[in-house]
KEDREN-803061 format. One line per 4 residues: their letters; for each residue x, y negated, z negated of C-alpha. Coordinates in steps of 0.1 Angstrom, whole numbers, padded with zeros to 4 digits, always signed. Example, Ala and Ser with C-alpha at 12.3 -4.5 7.8 and 13.67 -1.06 7.14 Angstrom:
# residues 2
as	+0123 +0045 -0078 | +0137 +0011 -0071
//
This chain:
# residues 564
xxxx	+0000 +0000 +0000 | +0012 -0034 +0009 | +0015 -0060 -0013 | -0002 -0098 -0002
xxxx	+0021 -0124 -0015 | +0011 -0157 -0002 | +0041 -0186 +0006 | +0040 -0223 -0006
xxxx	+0026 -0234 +0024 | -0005 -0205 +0022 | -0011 -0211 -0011 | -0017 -0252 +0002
xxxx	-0038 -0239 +0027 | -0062 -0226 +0005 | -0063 -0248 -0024 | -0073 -0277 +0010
xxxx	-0102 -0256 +0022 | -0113 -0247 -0017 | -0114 -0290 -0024 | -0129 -0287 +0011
xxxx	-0157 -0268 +0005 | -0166 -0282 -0034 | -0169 -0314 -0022 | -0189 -0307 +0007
xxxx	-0213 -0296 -0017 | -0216 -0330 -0036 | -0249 -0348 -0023 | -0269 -0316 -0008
xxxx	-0293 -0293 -0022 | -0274 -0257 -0028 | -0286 -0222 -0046 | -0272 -0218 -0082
xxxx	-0280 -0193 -0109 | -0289 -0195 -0142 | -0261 -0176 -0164 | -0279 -0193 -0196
xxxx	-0310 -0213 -0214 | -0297 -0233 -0245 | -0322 -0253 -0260 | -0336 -0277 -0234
xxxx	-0308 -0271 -0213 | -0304 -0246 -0184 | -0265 -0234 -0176 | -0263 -0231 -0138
xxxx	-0237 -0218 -0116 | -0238 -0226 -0078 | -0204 -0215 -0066 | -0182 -0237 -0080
xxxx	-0152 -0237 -0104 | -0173 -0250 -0127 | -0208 -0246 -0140 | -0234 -0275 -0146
xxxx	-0262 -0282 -0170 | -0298 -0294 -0161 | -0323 -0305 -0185 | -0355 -0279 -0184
xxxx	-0381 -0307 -0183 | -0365 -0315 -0148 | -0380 -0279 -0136 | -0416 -0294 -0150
xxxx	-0440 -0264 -0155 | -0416 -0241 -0141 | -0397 -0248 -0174 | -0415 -0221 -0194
xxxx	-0407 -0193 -0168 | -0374 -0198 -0166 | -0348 -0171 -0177 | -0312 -0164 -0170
xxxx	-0307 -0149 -0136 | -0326 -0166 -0115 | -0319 -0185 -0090 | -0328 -0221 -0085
xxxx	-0321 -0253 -0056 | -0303 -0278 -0072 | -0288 -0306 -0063 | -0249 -0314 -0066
xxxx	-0243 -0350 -0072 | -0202 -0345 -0082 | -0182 -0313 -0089 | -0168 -0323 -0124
xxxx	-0173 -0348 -0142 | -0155 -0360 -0175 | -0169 -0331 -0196 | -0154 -0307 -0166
xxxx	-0190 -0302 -0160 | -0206 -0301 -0122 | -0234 -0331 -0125 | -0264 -0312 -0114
xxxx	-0303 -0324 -0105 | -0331 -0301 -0102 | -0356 -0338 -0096 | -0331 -0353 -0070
xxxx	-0331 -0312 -0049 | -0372 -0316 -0054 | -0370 -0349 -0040 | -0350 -0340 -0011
xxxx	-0372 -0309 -0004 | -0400 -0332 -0004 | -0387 -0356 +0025 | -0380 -0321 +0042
xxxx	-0412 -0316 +0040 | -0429 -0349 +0041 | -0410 -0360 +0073 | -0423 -0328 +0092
xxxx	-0461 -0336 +0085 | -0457 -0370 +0090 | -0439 -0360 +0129 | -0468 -0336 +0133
xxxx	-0499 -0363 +0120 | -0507 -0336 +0094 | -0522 -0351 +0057 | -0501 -0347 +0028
xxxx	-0516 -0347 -0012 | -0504 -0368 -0034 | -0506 -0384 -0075 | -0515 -0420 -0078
xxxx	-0494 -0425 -0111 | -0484 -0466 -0115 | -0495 -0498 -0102 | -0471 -0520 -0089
xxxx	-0470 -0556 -0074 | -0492 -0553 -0038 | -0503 -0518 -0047 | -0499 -0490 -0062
xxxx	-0473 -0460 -0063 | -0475 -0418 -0051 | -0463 -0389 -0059 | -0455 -0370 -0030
xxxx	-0445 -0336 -0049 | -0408 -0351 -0056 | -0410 -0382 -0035 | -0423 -0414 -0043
xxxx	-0444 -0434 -0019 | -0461 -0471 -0017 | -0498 -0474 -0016 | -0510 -0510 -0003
xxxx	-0542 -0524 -0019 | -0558 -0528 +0014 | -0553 -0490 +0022 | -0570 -0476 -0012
xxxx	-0609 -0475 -0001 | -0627 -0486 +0029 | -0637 -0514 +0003 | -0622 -0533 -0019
xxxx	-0622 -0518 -0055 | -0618 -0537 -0086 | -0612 -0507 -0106 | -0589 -0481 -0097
xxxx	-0584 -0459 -0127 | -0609 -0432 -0120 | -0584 -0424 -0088 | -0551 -0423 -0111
xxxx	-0537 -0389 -0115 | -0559 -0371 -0096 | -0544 -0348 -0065 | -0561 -0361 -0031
xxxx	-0550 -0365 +0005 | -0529 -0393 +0019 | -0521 -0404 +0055 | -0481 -0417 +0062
xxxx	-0480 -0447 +0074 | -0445 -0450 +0079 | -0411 -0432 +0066 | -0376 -0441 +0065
xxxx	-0353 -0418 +0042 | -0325 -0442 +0049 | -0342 -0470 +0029 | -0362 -0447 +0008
xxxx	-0396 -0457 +0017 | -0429 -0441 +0022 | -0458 -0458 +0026 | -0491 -0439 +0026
xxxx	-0529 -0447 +0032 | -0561 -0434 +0014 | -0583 -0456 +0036 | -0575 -0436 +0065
xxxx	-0584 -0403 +0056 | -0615 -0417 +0045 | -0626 -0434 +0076 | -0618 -0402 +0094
xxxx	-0642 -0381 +0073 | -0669 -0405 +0069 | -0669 -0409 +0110 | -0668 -0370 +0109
xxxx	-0697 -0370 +0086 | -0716 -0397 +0102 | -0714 -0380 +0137 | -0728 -0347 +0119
xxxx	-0756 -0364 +0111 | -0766 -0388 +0140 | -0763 -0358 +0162 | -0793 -0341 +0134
xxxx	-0812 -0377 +0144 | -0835 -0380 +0176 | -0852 -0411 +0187 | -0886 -0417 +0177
xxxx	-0878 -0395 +0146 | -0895 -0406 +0112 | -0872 -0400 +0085 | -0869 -0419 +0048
xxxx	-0841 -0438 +0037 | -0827 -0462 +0010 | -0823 -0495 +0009 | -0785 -0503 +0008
xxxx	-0781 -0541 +0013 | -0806 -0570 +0027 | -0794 -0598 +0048 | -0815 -0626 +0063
xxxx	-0814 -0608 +0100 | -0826 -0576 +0083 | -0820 -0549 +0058 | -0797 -0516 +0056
xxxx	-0807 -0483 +0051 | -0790 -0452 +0040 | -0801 -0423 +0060 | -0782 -0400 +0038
xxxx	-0747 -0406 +0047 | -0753 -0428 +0074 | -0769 -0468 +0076 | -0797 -0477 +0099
xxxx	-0806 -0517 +0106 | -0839 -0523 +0101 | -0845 -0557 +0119 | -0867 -0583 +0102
xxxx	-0890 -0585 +0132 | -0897 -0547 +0132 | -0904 -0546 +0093 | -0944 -0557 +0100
xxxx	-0962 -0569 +0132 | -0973 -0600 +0107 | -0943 -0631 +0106 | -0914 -0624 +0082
xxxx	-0896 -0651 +0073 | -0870 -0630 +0050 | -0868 -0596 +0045 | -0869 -0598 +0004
xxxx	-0908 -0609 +0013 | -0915 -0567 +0016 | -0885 -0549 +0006 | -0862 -0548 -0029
xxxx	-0827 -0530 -0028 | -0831 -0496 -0039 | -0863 -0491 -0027 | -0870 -0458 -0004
xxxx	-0889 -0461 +0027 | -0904 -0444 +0056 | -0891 -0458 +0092 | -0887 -0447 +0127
xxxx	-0858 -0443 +0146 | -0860 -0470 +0174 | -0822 -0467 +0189 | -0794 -0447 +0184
xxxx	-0759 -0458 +0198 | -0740 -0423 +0201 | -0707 -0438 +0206 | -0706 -0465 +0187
xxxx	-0733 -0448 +0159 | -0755 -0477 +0152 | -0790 -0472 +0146 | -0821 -0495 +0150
xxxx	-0850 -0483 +0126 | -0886 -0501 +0124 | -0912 -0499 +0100 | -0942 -0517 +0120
xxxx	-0938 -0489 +0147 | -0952 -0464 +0118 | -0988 -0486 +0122 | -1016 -0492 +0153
xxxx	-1006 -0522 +0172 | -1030 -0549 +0164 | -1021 -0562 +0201 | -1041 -0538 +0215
xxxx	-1076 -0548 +0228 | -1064 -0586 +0220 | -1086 -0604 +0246 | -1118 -0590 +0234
xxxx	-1107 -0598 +0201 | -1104 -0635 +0206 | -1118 -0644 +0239 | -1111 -0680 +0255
xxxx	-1129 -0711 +0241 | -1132 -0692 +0208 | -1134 -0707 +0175 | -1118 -0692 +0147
xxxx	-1099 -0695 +0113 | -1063 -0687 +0103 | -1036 -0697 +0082 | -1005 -0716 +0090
xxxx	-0973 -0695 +0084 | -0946 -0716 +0101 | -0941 -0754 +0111 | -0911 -0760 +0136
xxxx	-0906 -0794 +0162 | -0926 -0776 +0188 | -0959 -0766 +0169 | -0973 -0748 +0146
xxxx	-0976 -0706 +0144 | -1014 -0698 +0130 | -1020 -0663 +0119 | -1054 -0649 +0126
xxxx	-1055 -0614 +0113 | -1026 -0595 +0096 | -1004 -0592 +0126 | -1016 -0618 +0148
xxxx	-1002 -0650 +0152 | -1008 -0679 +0178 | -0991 -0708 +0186 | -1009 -0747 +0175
xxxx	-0984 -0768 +0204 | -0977 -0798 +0193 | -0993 -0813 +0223 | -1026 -0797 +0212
xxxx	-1031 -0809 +0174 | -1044 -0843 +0176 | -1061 -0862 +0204 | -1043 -0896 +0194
xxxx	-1013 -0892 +0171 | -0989 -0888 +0202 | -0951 -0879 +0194 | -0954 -0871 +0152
xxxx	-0939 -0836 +0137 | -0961 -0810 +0134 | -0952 -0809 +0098 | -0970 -0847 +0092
xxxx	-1009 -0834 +0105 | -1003 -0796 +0090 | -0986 -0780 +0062 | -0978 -0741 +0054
xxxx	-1005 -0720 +0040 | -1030 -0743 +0052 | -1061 -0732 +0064 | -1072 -0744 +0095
xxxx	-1099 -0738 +0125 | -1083 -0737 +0163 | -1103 -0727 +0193 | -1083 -0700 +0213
xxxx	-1067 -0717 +0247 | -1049 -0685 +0257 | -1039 -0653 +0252 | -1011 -0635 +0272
xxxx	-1010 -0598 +0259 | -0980 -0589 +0276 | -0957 -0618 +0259 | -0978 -0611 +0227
xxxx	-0988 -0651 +0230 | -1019 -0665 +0217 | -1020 -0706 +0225 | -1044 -0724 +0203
xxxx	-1056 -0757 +0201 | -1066 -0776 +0170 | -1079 -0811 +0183 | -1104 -0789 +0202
xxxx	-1125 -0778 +0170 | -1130 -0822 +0171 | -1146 -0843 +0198 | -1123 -0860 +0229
xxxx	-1126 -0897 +0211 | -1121 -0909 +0245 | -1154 -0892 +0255 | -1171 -0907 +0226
xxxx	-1159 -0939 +0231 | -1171 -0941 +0268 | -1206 -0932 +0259 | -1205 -0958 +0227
xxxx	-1187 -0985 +0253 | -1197 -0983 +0287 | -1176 -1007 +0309 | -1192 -1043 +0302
xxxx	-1193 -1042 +0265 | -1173 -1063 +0244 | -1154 -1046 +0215 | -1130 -1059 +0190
xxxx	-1097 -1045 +0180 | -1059 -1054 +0163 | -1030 -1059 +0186 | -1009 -1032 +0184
xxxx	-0979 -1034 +0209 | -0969 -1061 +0232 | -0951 -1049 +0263 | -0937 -1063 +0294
xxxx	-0971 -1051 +0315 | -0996 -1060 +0285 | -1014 -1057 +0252 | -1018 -1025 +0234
xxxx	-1053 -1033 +0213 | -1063 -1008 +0187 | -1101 -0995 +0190 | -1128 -0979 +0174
xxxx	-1119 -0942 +0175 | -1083 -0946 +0164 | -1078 -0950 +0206 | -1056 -0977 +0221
xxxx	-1068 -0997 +0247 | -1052 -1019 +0272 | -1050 -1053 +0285 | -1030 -1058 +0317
xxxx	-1011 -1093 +0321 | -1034 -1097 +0348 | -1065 -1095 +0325 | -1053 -1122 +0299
xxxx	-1059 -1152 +0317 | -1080 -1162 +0349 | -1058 -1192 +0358 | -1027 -1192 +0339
xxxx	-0997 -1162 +0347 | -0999 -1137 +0324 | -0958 -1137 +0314 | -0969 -1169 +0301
xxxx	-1001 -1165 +0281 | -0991 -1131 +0264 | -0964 -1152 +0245 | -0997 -1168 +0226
xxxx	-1005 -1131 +0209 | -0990 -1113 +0182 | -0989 -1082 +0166 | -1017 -1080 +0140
xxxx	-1041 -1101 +0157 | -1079 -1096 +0163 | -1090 -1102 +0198 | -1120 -1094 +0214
xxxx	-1121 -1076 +0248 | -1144 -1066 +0277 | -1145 -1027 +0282 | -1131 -1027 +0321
xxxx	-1125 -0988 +0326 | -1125 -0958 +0307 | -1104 -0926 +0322 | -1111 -0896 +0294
xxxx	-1093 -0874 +0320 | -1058 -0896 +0318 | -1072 -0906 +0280 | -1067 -0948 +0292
xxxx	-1092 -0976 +0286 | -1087 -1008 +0306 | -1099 -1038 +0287 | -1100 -1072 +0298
xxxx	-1095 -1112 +0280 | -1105 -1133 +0302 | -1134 -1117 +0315 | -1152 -1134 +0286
xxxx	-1141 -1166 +0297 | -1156 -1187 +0326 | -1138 -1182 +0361 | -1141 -1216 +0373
xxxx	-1119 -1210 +0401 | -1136 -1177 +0411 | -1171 -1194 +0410 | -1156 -1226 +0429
xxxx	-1138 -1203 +0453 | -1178 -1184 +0462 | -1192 -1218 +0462 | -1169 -1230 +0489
xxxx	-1162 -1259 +0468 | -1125 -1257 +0468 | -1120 -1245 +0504 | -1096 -1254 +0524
xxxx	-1099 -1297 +0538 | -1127 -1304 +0504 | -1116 -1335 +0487 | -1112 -1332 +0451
xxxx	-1103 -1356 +0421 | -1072 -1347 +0400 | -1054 -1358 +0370 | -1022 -1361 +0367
xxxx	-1006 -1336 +0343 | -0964 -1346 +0346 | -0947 -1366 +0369 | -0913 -1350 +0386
xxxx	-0890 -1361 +0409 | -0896 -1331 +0432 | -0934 -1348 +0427 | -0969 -1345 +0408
xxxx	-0984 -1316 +0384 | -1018 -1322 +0384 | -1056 -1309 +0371 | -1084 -1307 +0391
xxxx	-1106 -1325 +0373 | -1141 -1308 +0378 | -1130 -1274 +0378 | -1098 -1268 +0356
xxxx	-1073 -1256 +0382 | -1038 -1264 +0384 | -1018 -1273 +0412 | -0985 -1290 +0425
xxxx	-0986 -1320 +0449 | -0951 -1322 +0461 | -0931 -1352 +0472 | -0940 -1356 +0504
xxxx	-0977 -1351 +0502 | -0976 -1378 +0479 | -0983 -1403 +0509 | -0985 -1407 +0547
xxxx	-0965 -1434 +0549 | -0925 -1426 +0537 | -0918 -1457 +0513 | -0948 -1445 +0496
xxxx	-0937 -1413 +0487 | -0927 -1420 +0454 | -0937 -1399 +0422 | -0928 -1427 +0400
xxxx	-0960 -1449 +0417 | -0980 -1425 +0394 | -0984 -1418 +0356 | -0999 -1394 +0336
xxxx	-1033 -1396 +0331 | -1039 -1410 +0363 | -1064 -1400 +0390 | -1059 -1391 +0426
xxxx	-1077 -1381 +0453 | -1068 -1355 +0473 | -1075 -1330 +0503 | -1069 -1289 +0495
xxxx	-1045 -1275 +0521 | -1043 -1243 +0511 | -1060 -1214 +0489 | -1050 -1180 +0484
xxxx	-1078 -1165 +0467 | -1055 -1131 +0454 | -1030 -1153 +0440 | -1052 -1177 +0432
xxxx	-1033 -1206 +0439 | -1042 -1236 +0450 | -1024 -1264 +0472 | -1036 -1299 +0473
xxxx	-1022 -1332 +0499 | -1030 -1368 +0493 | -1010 -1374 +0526 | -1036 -1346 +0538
xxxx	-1066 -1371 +0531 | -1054 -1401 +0541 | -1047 -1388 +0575 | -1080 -1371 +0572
xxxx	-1096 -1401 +0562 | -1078 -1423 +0592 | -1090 -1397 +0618 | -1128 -1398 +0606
xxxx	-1121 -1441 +0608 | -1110 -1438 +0642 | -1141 -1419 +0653 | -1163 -1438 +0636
xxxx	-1153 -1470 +0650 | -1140 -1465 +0679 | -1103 -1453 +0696 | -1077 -1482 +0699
xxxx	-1078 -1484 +0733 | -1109 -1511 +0727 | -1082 -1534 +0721 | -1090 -1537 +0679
xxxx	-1063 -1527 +0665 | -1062 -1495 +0637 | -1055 -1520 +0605 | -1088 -1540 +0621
xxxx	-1108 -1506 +0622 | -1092 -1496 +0588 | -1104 -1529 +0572 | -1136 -1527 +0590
xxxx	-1138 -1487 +0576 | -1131 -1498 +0544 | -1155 -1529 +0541 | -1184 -1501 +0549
xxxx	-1177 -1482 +0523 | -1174 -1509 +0500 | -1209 -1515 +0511 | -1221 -1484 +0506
//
């Protein structure tokens, strides 16, 4: 038999690979046995030249079972440490299997369990079996929870988020696996729900659009206009929270899972036969539910509501909110304008249950009569006059005054007076009454204009009114007219044609020239009737040609009249 006997340089060799291969071993997880329990320690061996000691608390409930010979993973942090000891860790190996373990569910998506066991700042910490993990506040529940002892220290299934054994963070979610079984659970049971089904549910929560029910795992909306066929103004009006109730299944969203429920659907539609209910020109009684800008709503019977337009409440308040003729929960009587039973519409009219005032006034005050009433409104076409009825009548500029413009005289009235006024028209169709002023007052220049007395070449006497360098403003004395004798009408000859040869007060004679009887205007000439005058003189005493000359038939003219 040989004998081995190793040189310097073998012996070197091997002592290398021996450091080698010890501290290769520091910072993994290796197999060691137990060659001894002492107290709370346990005396493991894993290969080295030295044994280690871990306390048994670190094995947790494995603790009890533990006997010498068997064979744990621990983990080496150094190979000897002051004592001559190896530093072992059976926690830091349990970690280490964990992320092992952890890191392959979390690159296969697979859930892993977990112990909520501290709260921290943000959130709250996991035990992963060995590793610890992060647990946001957001991820915990699907909602917010104020109070999340009952969850503490209770095994349950977690979601990674996101890993990285470098750092040593792990952050899970709860919410997660949550969502996913409560979308499992609700799919289970819409696909258990048909359309048109009548089921019973609970109410969860009440909003002012509606109210949630649970179905048993999953919410239906029940919409505030499919609680009744009556107005709802909030769903509190029928339902509390908590109470159970019978509704049908309207809709059901498969993909998205939303379901529309409705309790009126569960009762006879009181739509149904409508128009024989409440035939046109009907008069019946209701309440008032709603007010808005537009009208009234009216409801009739439970279930039945009609529209009061704003245009159809009052024959003469024009342009006031509904809310200042009607108020909610007022009973009221409307006569039934329309009813559309494919919109569900009913239009009723409440000035209709009272007589047209316009009617009554035309057969109280035919056109002729002479009413009294307060000015109301002055505008630039005329006077507004309040009337017997609470109706407005009016008075057009046109109607103020016979002679003078209207612009002019409707400067003399004010708001608040009492005038009286001749009924002229009365339109109940178009709701207008056309009065007139100065219909009770004498047309002198209408009844001159019949008489012929002012037509065109009459000689009338006026007065002068103001004296203007452009010429005279004059009266006409026997008939109250107006009129404007301008400069060169003033006289035939030119040196007479001097406005400041007259004064006020003074009277004229003079020849009309011109009458419009639409405008009524009126156009007077002394210059007019002195040729006039001359003309007649010539033919009365003969042409010039007899060889007297025109101041000689003038005088001669003149002296005859004198005479006469």
């Amino acid at each position: 038999m040989s004998q081995f006997n190793p040189s310097r340089d073998d012996f070197a060799s091997m002592l290398d690979e021996s450091f080698s291969a010890e501290h290769s071993a520091e910072g993994s997880v290796v197999k060691g046995l137990i060659t001894a329990i002492e107290k709370d320690m346990a005396i493991i061996d894993v290969g080295l030249k030295v044994e280690g000691r871990v306390p048994l608390k670190e094995f947790g409930v494995q603790a009890k079972e533990l006997k010498a010979g068997d064979e744990v993973e621990i983990y080496v942090e150094r190979i000897e440490n002051a004592l001559g000891e190896a530093m072992l860790s059976r926690e830091k190996a349990r970690r280490e299997e964990s992320w092992v373990r952890l890191e392959a569910k979390f690159n296969a998506g697979e859930r892993v369990e977990g112990v909520i066991f501290n709260q921290v700042k943000g959130g709250f910490t996991v035990d992963l079996d060995g590793a610890v993990a992060f647990l946001p506040r957001s991820q915990v529940d699907i909602r917010p929870i104020r109070d999340v002892t009952p969850l503490m220290h209770n095994p349950q299934p977690f979601e990674i988020l996101k890993m990285d054994r470098r750092r040593g963070n792990i952050v899970v979610s709860r919410r997660t696996v949550l969502e996913e079984s409560r979308a499992e659970q609700r799919s289970e049971i819409v696909q258990n729900l048909e359309e048109g089904q009548v089921v019973e549910g609970v109410v969860k929560n009440i909003t002012d659009y509606g109210a949630f029910v649970d179905l048993g795992g999953i919410d239906g909306l029940l919409h505030v206009t499919d609680m009744a066929w009556r107005r709802v103004n909030h769903p509190t009006e029928i339902l509390n929270i908590g109470q159970t109730v019978k509704v049908q299944i309207i809709r059901i969203n498969q993909e998205t899972h939303r379901i529309s429920l409705g309790m009126k659907q569960l009762e006879s539609d009181p739509w149904q036969d409508i128009g024989t209910k409440f035939p046109l020109g009907k008069k019946i009684g209701g309440t008032v539910t709603n007010i808005t800008d537009y009208g009234a709503f009216v409801e009739l019977e439970p279930g039945i509501e009609g529209l009061i337009h704003v245009s159809e409440m009052s024959w003469t308040k024009k342009n006031v909110h509904p809310g200042k003729i009607l108020s909610t929960t007022q009973e009221v009587e409307v006569v039934v304008l329309e009813v559309d039973p494919q919109k569900r519409r009913i239009s009723l009219g409440l000035k209709q249950t009272l007589e047209n005032p316009w009617e009554a006034f035309a057969r109280n005050h035919p056109s002729g009569s002479v009413v009294e009433g307060e000015v109301k409104n002055k505008t630039e076409f005329g006077l507004f006059i309040g009337l017997e009825g609470d109706v407005d009548g009016m008075v057009h500029l046109s109607d103020l005054d016979w002679n003078r413009p209207g612009e002019q005289v409707i400067e003399e009235y004010n708001r608040g007076d009492m005038v009286s006024a001749q009924v002229l028209d009365v339109d109940i169709e178009k709701e207008r009454i056309s009065l007139g002023i100065k219909q009770l007052g004498r047309d002198s220049i209408g009844e001159a204009a019949t008489s012929g007395e002012l037509r065109k070449g009459a000689v009338v006497t006026c007065e002068v009114t103001d004296v203007k360098d452009g010429g005279l403003e004059v009266r006409l004395v026997d008939h109250d007219v107006d009129s404007f004798i301008r400069r060169a009408d003033l006289a035939r000859d030119r040196d007479e044609q001097r406005p400041e040869r007259f004064s006020v007060g003074q009277k004229v004679d003079a020849r009309i020239i011109a009458f419009d009887k639409k405008t009524r205007k009126l156009q007077v000439s002394i210059k007019a009737l002195e040729i006039a005058e001359e003309k007649e003189a010539v033919a009365q005493y003969g042409s010039t040609d007899s060889g007297a000359s025109l101041g000689d038939i003038l005088g001669a003219a003149l002296k005859k009249q004198s005479r006469d």
